[in-house]
C-alpha positions in Angstrom: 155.3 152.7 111.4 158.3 151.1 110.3 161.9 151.7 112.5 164.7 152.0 110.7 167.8 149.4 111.4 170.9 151.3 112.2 173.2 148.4 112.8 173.8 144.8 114.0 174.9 141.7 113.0 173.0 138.5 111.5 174.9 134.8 111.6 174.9 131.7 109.5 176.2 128.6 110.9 176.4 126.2 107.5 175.3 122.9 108.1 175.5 121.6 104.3 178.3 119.3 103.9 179.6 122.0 100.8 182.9 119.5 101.1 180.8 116.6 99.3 179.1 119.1 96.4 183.5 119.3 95.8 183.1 123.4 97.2 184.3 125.5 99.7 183.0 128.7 101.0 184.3 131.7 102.3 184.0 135.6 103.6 183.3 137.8 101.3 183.2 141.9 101.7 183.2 143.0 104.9 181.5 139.2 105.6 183.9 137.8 108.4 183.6 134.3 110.4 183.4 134.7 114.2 184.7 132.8 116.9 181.9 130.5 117.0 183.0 129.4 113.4 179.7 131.1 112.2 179.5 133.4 109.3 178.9 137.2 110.6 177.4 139.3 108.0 176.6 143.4 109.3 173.9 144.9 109.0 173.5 147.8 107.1 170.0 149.0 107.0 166.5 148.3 106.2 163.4 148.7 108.3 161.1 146.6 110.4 157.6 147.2 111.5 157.2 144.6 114.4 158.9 141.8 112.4 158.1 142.6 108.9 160.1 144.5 106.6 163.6 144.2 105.2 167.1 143.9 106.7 170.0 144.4 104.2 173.5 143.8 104.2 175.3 145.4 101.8 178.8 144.9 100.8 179.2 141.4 102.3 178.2 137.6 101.5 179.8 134.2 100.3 182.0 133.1 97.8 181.6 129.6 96.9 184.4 127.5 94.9 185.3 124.7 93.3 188.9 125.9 92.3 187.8 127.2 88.8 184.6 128.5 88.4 183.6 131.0 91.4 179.9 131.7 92.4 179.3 134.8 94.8 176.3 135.7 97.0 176.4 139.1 98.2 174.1 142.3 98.9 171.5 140.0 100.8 168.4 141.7 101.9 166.4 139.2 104.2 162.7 139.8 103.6 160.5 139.0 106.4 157.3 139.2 104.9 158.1 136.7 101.9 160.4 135.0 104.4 162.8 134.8 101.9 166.4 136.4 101.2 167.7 137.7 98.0 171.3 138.5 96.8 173.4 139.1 94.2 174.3 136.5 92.0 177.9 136.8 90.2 179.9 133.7 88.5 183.7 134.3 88.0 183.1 138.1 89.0 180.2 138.8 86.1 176.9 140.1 87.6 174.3 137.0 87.0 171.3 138.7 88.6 169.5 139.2 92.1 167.4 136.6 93.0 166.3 134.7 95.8 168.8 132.5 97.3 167.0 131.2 100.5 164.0 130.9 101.9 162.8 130.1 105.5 159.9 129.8 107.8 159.9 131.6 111.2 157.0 129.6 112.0 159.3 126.7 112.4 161.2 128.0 115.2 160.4 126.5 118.9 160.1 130.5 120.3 160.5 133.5 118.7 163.4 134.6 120.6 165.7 131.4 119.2 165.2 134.1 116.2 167.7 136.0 117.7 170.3 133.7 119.6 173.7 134.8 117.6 175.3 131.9 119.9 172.9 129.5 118.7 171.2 130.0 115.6 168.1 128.1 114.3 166.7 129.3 111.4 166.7 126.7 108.7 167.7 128.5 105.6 166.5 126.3 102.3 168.4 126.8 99.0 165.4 128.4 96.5 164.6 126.8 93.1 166.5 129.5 91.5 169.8 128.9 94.0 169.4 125.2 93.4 168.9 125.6 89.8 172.1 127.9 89.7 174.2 125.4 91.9 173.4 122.8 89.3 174.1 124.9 86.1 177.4 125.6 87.5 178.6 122.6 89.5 176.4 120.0 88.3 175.0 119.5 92.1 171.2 118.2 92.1 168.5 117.5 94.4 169.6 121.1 96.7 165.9 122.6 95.8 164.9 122.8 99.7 167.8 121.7 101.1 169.0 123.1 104.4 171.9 125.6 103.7 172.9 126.3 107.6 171.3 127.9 110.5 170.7 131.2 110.9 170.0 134.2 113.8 169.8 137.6 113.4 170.0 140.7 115.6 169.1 144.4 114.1 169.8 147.5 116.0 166.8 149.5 115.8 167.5 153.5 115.6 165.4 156.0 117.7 161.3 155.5 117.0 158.8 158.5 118.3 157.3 157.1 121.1 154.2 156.8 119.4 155.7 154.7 117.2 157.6 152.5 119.9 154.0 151.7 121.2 152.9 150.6 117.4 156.1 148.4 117.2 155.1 146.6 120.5 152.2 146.2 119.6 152.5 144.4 116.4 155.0 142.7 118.2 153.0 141.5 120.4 150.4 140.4 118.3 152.9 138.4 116.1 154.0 136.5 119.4 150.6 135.7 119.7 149.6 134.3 116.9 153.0 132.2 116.3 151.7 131.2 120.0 148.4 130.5 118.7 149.0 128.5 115.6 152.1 126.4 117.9 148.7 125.2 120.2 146.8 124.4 117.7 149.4 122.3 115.2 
């Protein structure tokens, strides 16, 4: 049974050198950058059943520049079962379309807990084919298709679950531990 999310916070530390493409990005909505220097986007809702589902975060994102044309990224709902998270797509404030911007593979990560170290994230997110396609369309940037876009952590507040439904939750869990274990041993 999926739990709904009643808060939280996810982070994004950008490691793409945006400077070189000739952008700059900032906080958009309710979007803010924390004292780390990391972008802070809330969490607004969603669901998770162990760790699939969706976490959304509505009313926030990233504004990207290059002093005339403006490119925003907002409304991002991270998908954990296509382990990819999609957004709003707006140039010079006209709605574009919402497509997938990142993708990511938790598979990557050294432990499962990294997944949610706000203090150090390390969640390679990779610009999509669409994101890239986009960047290049409107600021002539090539080659981002895959290219790492920053780190990022996450760290959903769950509401109240039944307690038959807290045991289901461990349990796939538990099992997802497991098998990320598992394939680890066996790479």
């Amino acid at each position: 049974m999926a739990a709904p999310l009643t808060g939280g916070v996810t982070v994004v530390q950008p490691t793409a050198d945006l400077g070189a493409l000739g952008l700059s990005a900032s906080p958009l909505g309710d979007a803010s950058i924390n004292s780390n220097g990391f972008f802070e986007f809330p969490i607004t809702g969603g669901d998770l059943d162990g760790l699939a589902g969706g976490i959304e975060h509505d009313n926030s994102g990233v504004s990207l520049t290059n002093g005339t044309d403006v490119l925003d990224l907002e409304n991002f709902l991270i998908d954990t079962t296509t382990q990819q998270i999609f957004g709003d797509v707006s140039l010079n404030s006209a709605f574009v379309a919402n497509a997938p911007i990142f993708s990511f593979n938790v598979a990557q990560l050294s432990s499962i807990d990294s997944l949610f170290d706000l203090s150090n994230p390390s969640l390679e997110l990779l610009f999509t084919a669409t994101a890239a396609g986009v960047l290049f369309d409107v600021y002539g940037a090539s080659g981002l298709e895959g290219a790492v876009f920053g780190l990022a952590a996450t760290a959903p507040e769950i509401g109240e679950v039944p307690i038959p439904a807290a045991f289901g939750l461990f349990a796939a869990g538990a099992a997802g531990l497991g098998w990320l274990g598992r394939r680890r041993r066996l790479s």
